[in-house]
BALOBA-1460 file (C-alpha; in Angstrom, 3 decimals):
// residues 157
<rec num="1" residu="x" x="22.741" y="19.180" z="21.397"/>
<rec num="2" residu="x" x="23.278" y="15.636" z="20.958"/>
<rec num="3" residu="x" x="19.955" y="15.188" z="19.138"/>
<rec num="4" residu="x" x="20.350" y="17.928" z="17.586"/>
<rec num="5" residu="x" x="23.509" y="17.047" z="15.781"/>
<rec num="6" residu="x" x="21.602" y="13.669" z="14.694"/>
<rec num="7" residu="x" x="18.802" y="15.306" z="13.381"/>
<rec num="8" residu="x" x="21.700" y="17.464" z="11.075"/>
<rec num="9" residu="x" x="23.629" y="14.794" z="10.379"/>
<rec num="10" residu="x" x="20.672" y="12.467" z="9.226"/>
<rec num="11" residu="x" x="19.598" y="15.002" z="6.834"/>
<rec num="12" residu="x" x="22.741" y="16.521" z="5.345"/>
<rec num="13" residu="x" x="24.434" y="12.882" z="4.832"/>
<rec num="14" residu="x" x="21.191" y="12.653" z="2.714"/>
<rec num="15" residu="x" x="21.536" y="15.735" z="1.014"/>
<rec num="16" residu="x" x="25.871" y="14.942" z="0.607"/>
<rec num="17" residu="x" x="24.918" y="12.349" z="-1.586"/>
<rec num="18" residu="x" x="26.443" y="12.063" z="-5.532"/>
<rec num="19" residu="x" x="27.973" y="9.799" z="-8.341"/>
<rec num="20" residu="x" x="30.619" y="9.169" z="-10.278"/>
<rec num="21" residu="x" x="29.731" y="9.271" z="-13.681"/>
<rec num="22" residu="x" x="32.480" y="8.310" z="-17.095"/>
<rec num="23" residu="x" x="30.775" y="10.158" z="-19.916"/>
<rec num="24" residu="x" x="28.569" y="7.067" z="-20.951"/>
<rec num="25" residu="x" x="24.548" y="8.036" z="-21.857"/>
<rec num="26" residu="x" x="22.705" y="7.592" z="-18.900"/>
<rec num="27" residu="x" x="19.047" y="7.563" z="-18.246"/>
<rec num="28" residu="x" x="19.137" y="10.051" z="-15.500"/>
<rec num="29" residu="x" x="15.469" y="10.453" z="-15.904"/>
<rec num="30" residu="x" x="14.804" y="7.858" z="-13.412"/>
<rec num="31" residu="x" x="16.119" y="9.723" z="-10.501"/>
<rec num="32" residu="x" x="14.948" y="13.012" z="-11.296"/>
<rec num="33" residu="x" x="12.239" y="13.861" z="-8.914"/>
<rec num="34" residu="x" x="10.924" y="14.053" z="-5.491"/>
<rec num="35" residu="x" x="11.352" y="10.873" z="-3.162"/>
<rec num="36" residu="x" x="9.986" y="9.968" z="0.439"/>
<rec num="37" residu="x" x="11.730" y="8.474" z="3.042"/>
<rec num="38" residu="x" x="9.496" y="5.020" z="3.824"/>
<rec num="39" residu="x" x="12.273" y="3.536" z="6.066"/>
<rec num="40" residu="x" x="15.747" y="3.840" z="7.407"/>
<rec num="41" residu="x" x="18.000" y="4.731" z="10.048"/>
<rec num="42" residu="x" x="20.944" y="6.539" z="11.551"/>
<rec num="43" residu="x" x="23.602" y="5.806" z="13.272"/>
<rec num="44" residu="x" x="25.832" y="8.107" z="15.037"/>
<rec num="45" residu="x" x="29.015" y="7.461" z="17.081"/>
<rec num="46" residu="x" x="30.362" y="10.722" z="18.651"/>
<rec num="47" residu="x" x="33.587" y="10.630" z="21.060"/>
<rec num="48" residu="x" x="32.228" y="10.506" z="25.299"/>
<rec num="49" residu="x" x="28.441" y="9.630" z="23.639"/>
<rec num="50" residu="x" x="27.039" y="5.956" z="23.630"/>
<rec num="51" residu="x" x="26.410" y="5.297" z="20.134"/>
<rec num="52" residu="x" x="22.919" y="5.422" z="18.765"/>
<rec num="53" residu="x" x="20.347" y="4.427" z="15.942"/>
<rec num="54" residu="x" x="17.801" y="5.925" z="15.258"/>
<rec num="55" residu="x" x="15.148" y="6.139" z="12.735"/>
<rec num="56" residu="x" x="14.275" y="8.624" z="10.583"/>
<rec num="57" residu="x" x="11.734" y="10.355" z="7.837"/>
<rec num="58" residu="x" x="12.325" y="13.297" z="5.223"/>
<rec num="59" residu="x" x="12.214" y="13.965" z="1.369"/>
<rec num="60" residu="x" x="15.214" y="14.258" z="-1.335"/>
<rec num="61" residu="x" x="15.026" y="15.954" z="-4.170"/>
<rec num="62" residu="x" x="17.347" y="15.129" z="-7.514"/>
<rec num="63" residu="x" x="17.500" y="17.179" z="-10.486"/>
<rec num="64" residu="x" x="19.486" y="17.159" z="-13.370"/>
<rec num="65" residu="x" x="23.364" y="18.564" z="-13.020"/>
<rec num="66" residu="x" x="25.229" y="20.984" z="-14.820"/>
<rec num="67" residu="x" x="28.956" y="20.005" z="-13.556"/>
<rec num="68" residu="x" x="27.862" y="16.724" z="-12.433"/>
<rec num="69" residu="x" x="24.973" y="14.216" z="-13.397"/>
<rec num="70" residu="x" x="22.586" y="15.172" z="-10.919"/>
<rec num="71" residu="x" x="22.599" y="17.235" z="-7.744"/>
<rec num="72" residu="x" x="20.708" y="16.856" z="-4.831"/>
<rec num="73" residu="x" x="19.117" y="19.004" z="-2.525"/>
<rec num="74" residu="x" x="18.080" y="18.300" z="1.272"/>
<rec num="75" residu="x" x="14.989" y="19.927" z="3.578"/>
<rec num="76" residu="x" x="18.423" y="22.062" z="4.898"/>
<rec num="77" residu="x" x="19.234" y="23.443" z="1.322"/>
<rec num="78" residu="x" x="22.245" y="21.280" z="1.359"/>
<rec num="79" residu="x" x="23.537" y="20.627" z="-2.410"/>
<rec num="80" residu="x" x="25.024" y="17.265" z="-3.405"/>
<rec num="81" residu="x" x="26.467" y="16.458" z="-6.898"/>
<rec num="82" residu="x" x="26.531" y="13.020" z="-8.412"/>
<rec num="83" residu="x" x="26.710" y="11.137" z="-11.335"/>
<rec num="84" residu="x" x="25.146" y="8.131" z="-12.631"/>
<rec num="85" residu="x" x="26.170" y="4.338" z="-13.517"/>
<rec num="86" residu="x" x="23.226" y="2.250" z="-14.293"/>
<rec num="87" residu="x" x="20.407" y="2.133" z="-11.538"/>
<rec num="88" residu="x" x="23.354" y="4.189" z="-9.084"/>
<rec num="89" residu="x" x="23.980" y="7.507" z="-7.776"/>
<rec num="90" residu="x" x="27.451" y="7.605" z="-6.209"/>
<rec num="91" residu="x" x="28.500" y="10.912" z="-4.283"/>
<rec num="92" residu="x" x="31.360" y="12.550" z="-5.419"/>
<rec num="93" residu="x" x="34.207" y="12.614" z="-2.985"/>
<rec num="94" residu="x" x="34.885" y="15.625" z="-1.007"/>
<rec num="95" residu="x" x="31.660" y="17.260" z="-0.869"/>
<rec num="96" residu="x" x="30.660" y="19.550" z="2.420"/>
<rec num="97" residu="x" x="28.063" y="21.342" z="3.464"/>
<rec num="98" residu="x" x="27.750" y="23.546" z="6.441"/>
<rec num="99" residu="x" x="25.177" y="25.066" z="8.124"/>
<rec num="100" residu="x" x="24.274" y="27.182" z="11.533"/>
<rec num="101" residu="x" x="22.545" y="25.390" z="14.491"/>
<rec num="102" residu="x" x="20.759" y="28.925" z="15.129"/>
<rec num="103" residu="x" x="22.186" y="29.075" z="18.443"/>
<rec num="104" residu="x" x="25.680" y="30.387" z="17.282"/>
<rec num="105" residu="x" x="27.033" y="26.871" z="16.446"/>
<rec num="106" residu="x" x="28.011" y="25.427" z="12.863"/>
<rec num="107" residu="x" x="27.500" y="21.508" z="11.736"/>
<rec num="108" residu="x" x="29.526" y="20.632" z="9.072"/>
<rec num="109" residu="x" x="29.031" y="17.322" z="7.489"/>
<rec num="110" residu="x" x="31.658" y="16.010" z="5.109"/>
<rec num="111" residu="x" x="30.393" y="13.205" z="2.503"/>
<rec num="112" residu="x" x="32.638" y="10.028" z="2.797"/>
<rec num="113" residu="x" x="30.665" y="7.720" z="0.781"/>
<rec num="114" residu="x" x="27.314" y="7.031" z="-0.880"/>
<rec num="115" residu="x" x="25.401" y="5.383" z="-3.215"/>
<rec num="116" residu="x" x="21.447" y="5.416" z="-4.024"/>
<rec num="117" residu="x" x="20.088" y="2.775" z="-6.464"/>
<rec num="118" residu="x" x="16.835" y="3.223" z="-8.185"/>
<rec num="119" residu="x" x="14.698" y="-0.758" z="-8.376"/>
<rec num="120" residu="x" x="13.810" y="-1.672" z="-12.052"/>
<rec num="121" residu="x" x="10.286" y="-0.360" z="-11.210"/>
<rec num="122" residu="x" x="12.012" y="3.566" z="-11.255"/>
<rec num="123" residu="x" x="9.200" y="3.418" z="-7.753"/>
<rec num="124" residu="x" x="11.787" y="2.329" z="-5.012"/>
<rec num="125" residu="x" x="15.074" y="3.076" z="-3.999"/>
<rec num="126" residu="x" x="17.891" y="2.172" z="-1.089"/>
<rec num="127" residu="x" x="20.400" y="4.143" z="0.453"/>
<rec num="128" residu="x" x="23.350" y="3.784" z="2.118"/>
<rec num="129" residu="x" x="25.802" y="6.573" z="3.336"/>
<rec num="130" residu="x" x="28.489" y="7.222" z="5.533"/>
<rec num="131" residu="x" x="30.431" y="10.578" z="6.470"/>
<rec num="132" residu="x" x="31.147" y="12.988" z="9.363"/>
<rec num="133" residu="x" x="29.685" y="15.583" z="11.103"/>
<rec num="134" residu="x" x="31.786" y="18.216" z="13.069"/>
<rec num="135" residu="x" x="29.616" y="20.528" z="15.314"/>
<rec num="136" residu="x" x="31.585" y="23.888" z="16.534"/>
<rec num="137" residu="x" x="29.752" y="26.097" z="18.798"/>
<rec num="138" residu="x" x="28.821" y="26.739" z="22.636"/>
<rec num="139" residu="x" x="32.310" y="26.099" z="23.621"/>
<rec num="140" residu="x" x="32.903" y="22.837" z="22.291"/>
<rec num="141" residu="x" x="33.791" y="20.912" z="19.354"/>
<rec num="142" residu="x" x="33.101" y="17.138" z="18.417"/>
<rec num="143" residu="x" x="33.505" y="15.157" z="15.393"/>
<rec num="144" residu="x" x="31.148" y="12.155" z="15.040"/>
<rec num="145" residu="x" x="30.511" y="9.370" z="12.660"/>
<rec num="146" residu="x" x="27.296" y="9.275" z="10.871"/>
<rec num="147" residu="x" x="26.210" y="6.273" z="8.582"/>
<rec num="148" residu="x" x="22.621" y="5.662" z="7.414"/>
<rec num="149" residu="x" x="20.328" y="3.190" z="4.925"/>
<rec num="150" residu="x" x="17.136" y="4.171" z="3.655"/>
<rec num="151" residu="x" x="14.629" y="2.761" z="1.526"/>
<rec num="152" residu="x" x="12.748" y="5.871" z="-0.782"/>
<rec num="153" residu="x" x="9.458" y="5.753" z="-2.701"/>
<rec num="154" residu="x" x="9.200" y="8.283" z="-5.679"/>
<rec num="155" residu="x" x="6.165" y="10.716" z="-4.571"/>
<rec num="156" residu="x" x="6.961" y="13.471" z="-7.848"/>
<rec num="157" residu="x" x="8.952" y="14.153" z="-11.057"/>
């Protein structure tokens, strides 16, 4: 379970992620697109668990927004909205997604904070995130800390 839950939280903290945009003209265009994974990690801290890091890999995909600047979407199908400031995508606060563990359980990750920056080059990218991840199922129910940073290269528009 416990990997599990890291594997979900790793990839929905991605997919949670968003900005925070003021109405100013942005050149979203340099998100837009598929990007890879290259590096990163993730760190979870779950009550009665030792804390751990570990890496990870995976794709994001941003697109352009109708509510928000862009949204997001993860390898789950998780949906993130964000908006843009310069070279950064900031999540917008109070975004959840939930999604079944296929053995009668439910992770739910809740967005606390994020930010992904695009390099001058529009090739590169860093991210950092934090947030929570609830898991309900098989009799039990834990709420953990996830936080990750990842460095993306652009592999598609």
């Amino acid at each position: 379970m416990r990997y599990a839950m890291k594997m979900f939280g790793l990839v929905s903290v991605l997919a949670l992620s968003a900005c925070g945009g003021d109405g100013e003209s942005r050149d979203n265009g340099r998100f837009v697109g598929t990007w890879r994974a290259t590096s990163g990690t993730v760190t979870t801290i779950c009550p009665g668990y030792a804390p751990t890091t570990d890496p990870f890999a995976g794709t994001l995909t941003w697109s352009a927004g109708v509510s928000s600047d862009l949204v997001m979407t993860d390898l789950n199908g998780c949906v993130t909205q964000a908006d843009v400031a310069g070279a950064t995508a900031t999540g917008v606060p109070g975004q959840t997604c939930t999604t079944p563990d296929g053995a009668g359980g439910v992770y739910t990750v809740s967005l606390t904070g994020y930010t992904f920056v695009v390099s001058p080059d529009g090739h590169t990218a860093t991210e950092n995130s934090s947030g929570t991840l609830t898991y309900v199922g098989q009799g039990v129910s834990v709420v953990c800390s996830v936080n990750t940073t990842g460095a993306y290269q652009k592999i598609g528009n």
